[in-house]
Every structure is written in structure tokens, then in C-alpha cells.
One Martini backbone bead per residue (centre of mass of N, CA, C, O) as a GRO file, in nm:
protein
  257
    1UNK     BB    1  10.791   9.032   9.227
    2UNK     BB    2  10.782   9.310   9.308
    3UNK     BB    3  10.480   9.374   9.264
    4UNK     BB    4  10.403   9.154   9.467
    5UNK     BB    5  10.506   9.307   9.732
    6UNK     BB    6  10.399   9.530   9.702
    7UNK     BB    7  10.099   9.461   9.684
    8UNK     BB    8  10.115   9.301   9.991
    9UNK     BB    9  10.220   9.591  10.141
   10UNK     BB   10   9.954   9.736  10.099
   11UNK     BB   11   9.736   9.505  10.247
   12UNK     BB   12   9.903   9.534  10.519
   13UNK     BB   13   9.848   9.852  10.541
   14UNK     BB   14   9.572   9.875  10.532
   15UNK     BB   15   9.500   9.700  10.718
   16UNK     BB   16   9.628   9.873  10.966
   17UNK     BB   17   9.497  10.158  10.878
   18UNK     BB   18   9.190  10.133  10.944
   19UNK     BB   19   9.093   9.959  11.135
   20UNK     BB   20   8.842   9.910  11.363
   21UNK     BB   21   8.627   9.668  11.433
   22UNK     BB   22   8.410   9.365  11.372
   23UNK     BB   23   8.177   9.550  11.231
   24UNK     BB   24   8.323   9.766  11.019
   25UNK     BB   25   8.371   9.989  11.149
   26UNK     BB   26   8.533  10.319  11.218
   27UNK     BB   27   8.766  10.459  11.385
   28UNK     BB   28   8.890  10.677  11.642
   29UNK     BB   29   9.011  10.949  11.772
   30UNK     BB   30   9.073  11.044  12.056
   31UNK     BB   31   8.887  11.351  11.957
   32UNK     BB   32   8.646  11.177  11.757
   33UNK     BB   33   8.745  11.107  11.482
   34UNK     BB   34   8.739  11.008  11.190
   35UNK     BB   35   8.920  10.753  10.989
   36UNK     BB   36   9.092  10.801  10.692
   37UNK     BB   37   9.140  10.627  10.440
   38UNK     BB   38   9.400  10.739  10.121
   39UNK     BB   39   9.480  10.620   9.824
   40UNK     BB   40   9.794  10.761   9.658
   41UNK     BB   41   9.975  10.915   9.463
   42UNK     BB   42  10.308  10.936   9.504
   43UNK     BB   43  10.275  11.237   9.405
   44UNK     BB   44  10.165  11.305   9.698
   45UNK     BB   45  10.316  11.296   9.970
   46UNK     BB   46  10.374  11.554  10.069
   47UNK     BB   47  10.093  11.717  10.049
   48UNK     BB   48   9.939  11.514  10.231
   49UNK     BB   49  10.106  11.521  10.465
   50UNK     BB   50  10.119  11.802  10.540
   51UNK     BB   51   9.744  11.827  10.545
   52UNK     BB   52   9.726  11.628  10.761
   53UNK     BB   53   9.825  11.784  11.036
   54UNK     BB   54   9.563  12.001  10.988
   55UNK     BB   55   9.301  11.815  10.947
   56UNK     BB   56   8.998  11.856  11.046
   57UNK     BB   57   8.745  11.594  10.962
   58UNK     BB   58   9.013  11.398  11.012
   59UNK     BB   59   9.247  11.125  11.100
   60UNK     BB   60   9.466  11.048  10.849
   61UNK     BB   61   9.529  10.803  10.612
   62UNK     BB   62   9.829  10.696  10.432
   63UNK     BB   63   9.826  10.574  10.095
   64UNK     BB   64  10.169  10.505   9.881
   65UNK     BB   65  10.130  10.461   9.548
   66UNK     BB   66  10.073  10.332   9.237
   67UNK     BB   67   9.764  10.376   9.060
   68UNK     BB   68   9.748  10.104   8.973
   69UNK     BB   69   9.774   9.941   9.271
   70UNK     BB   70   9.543  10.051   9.379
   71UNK     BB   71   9.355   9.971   9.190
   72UNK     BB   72   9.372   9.721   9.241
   73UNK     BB   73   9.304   9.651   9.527
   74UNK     BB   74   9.017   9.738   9.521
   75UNK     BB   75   8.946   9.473   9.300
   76UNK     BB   76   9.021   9.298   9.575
   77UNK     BB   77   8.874   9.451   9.818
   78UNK     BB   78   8.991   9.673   9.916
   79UNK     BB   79   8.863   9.963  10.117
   80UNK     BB   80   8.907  10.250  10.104
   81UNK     BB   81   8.756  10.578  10.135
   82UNK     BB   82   9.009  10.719   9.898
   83UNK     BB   83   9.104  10.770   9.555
   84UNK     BB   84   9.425  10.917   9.432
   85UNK     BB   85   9.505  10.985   9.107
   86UNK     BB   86   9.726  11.022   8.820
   87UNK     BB   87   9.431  11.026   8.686
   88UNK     BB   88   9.143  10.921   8.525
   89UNK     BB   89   9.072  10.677   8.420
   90UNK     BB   90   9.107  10.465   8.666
   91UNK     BB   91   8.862  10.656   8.819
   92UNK     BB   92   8.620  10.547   8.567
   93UNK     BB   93   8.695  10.226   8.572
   94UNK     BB   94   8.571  10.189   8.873
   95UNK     BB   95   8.285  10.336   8.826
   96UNK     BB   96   8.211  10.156   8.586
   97UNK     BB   97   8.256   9.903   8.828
   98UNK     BB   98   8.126  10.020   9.112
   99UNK     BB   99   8.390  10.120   9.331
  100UNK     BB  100   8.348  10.438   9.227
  101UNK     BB  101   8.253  10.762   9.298
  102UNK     BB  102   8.235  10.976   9.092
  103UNK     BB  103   8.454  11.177   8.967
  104UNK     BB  104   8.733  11.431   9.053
  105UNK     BB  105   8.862  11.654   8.948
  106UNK     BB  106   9.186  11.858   9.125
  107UNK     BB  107   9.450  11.794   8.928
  108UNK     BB  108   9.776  11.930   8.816
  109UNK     BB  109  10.047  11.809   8.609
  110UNK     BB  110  10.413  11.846   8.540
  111UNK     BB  111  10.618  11.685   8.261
  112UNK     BB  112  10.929  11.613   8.330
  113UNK     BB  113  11.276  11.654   8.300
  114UNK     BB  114  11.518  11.498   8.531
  115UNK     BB  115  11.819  11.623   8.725
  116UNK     BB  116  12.093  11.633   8.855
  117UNK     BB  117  12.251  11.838   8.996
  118UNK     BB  118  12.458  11.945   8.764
  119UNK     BB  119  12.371  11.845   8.473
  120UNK     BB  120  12.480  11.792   8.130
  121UNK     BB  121  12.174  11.769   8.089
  122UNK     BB  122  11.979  11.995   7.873
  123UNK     BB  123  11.796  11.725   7.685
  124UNK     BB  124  11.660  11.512   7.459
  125UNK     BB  125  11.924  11.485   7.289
  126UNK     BB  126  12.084  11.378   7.521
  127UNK     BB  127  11.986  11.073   7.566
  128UNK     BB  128  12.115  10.933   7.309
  129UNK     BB  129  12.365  10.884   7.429
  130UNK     BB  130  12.621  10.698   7.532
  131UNK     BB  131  12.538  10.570   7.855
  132UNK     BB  132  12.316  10.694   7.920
  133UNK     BB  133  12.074  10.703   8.200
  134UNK     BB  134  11.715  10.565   8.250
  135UNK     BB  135  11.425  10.647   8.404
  136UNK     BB  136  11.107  10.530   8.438
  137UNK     BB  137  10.781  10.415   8.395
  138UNK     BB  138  10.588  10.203   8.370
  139UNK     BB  139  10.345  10.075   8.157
  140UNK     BB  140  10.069  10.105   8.413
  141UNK     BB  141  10.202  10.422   8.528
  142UNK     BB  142  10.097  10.738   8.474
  143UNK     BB  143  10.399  10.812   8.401
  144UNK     BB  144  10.467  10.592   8.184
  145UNK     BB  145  10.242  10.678   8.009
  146UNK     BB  146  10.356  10.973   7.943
  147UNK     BB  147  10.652  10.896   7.861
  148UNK     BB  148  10.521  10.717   7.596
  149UNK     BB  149  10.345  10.952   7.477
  150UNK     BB  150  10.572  11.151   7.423
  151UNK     BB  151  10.781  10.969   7.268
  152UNK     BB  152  10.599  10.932   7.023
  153UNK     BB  153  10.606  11.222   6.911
  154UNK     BB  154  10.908  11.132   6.789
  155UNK     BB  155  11.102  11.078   6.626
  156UNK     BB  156  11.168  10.737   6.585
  157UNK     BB  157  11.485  10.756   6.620
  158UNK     BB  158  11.452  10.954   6.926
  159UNK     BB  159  11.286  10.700   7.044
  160UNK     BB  160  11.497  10.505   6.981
  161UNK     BB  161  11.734  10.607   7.154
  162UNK     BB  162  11.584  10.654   7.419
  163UNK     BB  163  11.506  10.369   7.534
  164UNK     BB  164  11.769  10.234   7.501
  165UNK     BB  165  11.866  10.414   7.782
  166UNK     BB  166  11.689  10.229   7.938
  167UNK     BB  167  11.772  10.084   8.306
  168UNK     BB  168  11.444  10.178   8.439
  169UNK     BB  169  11.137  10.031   8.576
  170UNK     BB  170  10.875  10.162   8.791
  171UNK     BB  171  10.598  10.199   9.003
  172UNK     BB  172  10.704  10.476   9.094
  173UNK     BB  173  10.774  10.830   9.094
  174UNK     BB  174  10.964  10.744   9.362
  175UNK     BB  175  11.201  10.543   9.201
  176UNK     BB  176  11.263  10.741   8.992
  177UNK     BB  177  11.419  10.949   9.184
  178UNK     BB  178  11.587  10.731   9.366
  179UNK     BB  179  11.753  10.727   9.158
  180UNK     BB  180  11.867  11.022   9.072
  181UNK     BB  181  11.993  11.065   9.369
  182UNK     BB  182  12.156  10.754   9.383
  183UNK     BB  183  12.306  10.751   9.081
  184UNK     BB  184  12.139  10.544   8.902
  185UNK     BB  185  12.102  10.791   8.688
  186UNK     BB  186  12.084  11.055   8.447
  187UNK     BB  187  11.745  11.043   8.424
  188UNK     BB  188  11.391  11.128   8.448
  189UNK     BB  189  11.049  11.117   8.427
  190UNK     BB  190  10.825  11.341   8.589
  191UNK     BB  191  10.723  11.554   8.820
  192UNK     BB  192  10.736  11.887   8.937
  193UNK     BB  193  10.666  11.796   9.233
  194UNK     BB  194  10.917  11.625   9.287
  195UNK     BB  195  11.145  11.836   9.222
  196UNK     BB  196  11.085  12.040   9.458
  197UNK     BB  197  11.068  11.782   9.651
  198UNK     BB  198  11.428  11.742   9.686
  199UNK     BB  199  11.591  12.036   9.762
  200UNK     BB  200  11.786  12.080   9.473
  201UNK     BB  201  11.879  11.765   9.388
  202UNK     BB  202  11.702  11.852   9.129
  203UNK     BB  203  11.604  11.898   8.796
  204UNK     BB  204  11.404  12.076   8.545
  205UNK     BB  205  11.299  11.988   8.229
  206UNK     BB  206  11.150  12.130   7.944
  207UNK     BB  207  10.905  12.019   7.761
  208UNK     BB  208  10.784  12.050   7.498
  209UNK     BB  209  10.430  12.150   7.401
  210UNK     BB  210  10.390  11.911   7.212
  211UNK     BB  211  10.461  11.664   7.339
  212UNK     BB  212  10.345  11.614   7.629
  213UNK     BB  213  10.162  11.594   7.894
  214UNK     BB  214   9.917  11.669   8.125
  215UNK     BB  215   9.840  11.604   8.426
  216UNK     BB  216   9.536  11.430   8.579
  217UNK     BB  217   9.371  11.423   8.808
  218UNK     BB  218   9.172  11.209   9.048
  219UNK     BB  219   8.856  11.143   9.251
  220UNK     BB  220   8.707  10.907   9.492
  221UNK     BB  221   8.454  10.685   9.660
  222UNK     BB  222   8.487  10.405   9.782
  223UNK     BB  223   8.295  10.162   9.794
  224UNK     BB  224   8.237  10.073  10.116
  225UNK     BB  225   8.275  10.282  10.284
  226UNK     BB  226   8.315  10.367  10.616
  227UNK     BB  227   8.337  10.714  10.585
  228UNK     BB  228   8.135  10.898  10.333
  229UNK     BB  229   8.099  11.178  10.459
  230UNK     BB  230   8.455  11.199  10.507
  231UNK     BB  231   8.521  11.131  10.177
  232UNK     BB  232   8.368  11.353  10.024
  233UNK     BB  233   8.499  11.594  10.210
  234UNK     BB  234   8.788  11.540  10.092
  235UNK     BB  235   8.708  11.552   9.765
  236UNK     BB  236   8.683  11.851   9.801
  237UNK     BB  237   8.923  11.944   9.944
  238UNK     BB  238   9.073  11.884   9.654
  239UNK     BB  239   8.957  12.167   9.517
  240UNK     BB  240   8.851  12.329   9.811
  241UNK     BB  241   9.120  12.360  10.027
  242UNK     BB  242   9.364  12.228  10.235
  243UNK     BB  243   9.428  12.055  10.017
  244UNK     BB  244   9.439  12.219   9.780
  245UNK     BB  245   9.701  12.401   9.894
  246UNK     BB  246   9.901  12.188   9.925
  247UNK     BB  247   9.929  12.138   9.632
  248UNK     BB  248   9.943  12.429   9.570
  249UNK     BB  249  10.227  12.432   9.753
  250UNK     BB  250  10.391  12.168   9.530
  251UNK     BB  251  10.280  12.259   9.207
  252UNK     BB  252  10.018  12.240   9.175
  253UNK     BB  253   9.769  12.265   8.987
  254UNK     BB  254   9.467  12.345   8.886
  255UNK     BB  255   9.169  12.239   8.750
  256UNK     BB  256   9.000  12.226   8.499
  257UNK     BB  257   8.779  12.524   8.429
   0.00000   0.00000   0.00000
């Protein structure tokens, strides 16, 4: 249910931000700008919501939920100009079904364990104690995966000992945040730009480098996007511009290679 509500606010909101006319084209700003709307992984909200306050080329509207859900909407129908998503998957098999215009990887982020300010947990093998408290991400969406294939990689043992502590599977890396500042977990793994956006509320654990795995973004123009010209050059400056530095001044990596 959870997740169909989320599913419907998502529908609700692109409705809402994409605008444009009865004739299918998108609508403009005061200053004769291209309206672009975004839908991004959830762990970047902080990064273009900056970016966007001064993007020269258009003006951005942003629509922020689990990489999974962005990506069903799409397949449903749902039209943004471009998909940032937190993995490279998602936007591969969207392009693979012609939704989505051959993807740009972008940037990678650090998979960390998060823990509140002055937690007296100091690694994965405090996880394992009775009574931790365990938030992770759904097994649909791109933190989830990560942090299951993260603990694929422990003795059998230590990794059922940590899943057994797990008390919440959220749907996006921002759900799993909302626990550990508001008290409702003692752990949760996420990534390090969530960490940094806290303000000091969470500390980082860095994760053993054999555990990994380093998190890959991808982003892509929309098939059938209303504004194709400005959704191309924002996808470029995910990689090269004003948007590529607030990402990476929010501590996001550049892209391999």
C-alpha cells in the first residue's frame, strides 16, 4: 500500500510540474525559459535542488522518489524530459525498451554505513548485537540492492545476524535517513553524500573496500520528451557543468574513466 500511494504522488506530482498546453508542448518561465522536468534519484535531491536555483539553460522542475518508482512511472506512461537514476540498470533496460534515449553515466557515490551523531556503533560487527536497530532500502530500489549485495559478501553467519536486525525496508534513500535521524533505527546503510547532507545529525562508517560495491549513476532524455534539446544539454551538464559541480560539492565522485 505503501508504495502505491507513493507510486500515485509521484503521477500527481509530475502531472502537476511538467505544465505545457492541451497541445502536448511544454510551457515557459516568465523569462521565456523551457520548463524541464527531472525525476531523480532520491539521493540527489540536495545537489540539484542547489543547481537548480541558478541553471542557466531552462527552468527545472524536480521530481524526487527511489530509482525503481521513477522508473515504473515512466513505463507507465509518466513523460519527464529525463531520468537521473542511482544506478545504471534501470536507465539500460528503459533504453533497451526505446523509453529512454541511450544513457550518459554521470557520477558515483559511496556506499557507507550512517549512524546518529556519537553512536556507539563502530562497524558491521556491532550490527549483529541484540536489539540493533536496522534500516535499509527495499530490494527493488538501487541503495537496497547494494546493501544486499554488500552483505552477500560476509561469512553467512555475520550476514544473517545483520539482516535479522533489520526493522525497516524503505523505499528510497531519504526514508532510510528519516529513521536514523528521527531515532527510529541505530543504523542504516546509504550513501555518503546522504551523510554529509545531514549537518553533522550522522556520522559515516566506511565499509571494508573488498565488501563495495561504489554506486554508478546513469541519466537519460525521456522518449517522447516535451523539451528534447534542453533535456539533452542537461544530461550533458550532469557530467560537465553547473550541474556536474554541485554534485560533486555535495561529494559525489566524477564518472569512471
Amino acid at each position: 500500500m505503501k508504495r502505491a500511494l507513493l507510486a500515485l504522488g509521484l503521477v500527481a506530482g509530475l502531472a502537476a510540474g511538467c505544465g505545457g498546453d492541451d497541445d502536448g508542448t511544454s510551457g515557459a518561465s516568465a523569462d521565456g525559459k523551457p520548463q524541464l522536468v527531472v525525476s531523480a534519484a532520491s539521493s540527489m535531491t540536495e545537489a540539484l535542488t542547489a543547481c537548480s536555483k541558478s541553471y542557466p539553460g531552462a527552468e527545472l522542475k524536480l521530481q524526487f522518489a527511489g530509482s525503481d518508482e521513477l522508473a515504473a512511472q515512466i513505463r507507465q506512461g509518466v513523460k519527464p524530459d529525463v531520468l537521473a537514476a542511482a544506478n545504471t540498470q534501470l536507465p539500460d533496460a528503459l533504453a533497451s525498451e526505446g523509453l529512454l534515449s541511450k544513457p550518459v553515466v554521470f557520477a558515483t557515490n559511496e556506499f557507507v554505513l550512517a549512524v546518529p551523531e556519537s553512536s556507539d556503533i563502530t562497524g558491521l560487527e556491532d550490527l549483529e548485537a541484540e536489539g540493533v536497530k536496522i534500516a535499509i532500502g527495499s530490494e527493488s530500489v538501487p541503495i537496497g540492492e547494494y546493501t544486499r549485495e554488500s552483505l552477500a559478501k560476509l561469512p553467512p553467519a555475520q550476514e544473517q545476524a545483520i539482516l535479522a536486525n533489520v526493522r525497516s525496508e524503505e523505499p528510497d534513500v531519504k526514508g532510510i535517513v528519516g529513521k536514523l535521524t528521527q531515532g527510529a533505527a541505530d543504523a542504516g546503510f546509504v550513501y555518503v553524500t546522504d551523510v554529509k547532507a545531514s549537518d553533522g545529525a550522522l556520522e559515516a562508517i566506511k565499509l571494508p573496500a573488498t565488501l563495495g560495491p561504489g554506486a554508478t549513476y546513469g541519466a537519460g532524455v525521456v522518449e517522447g520528451a516535451k523539451e528534447p534539446k534542453a533535456a539533452h544539454a542537461f544530461v550533458d551538464g550532469l557530467v560537465d557543468g553547473e550541474c556536474a559541480d554541485a554534485l560533486q560539492a555535495a561529494g559525489f565522485g566524477a564518472p569512471p574513466g
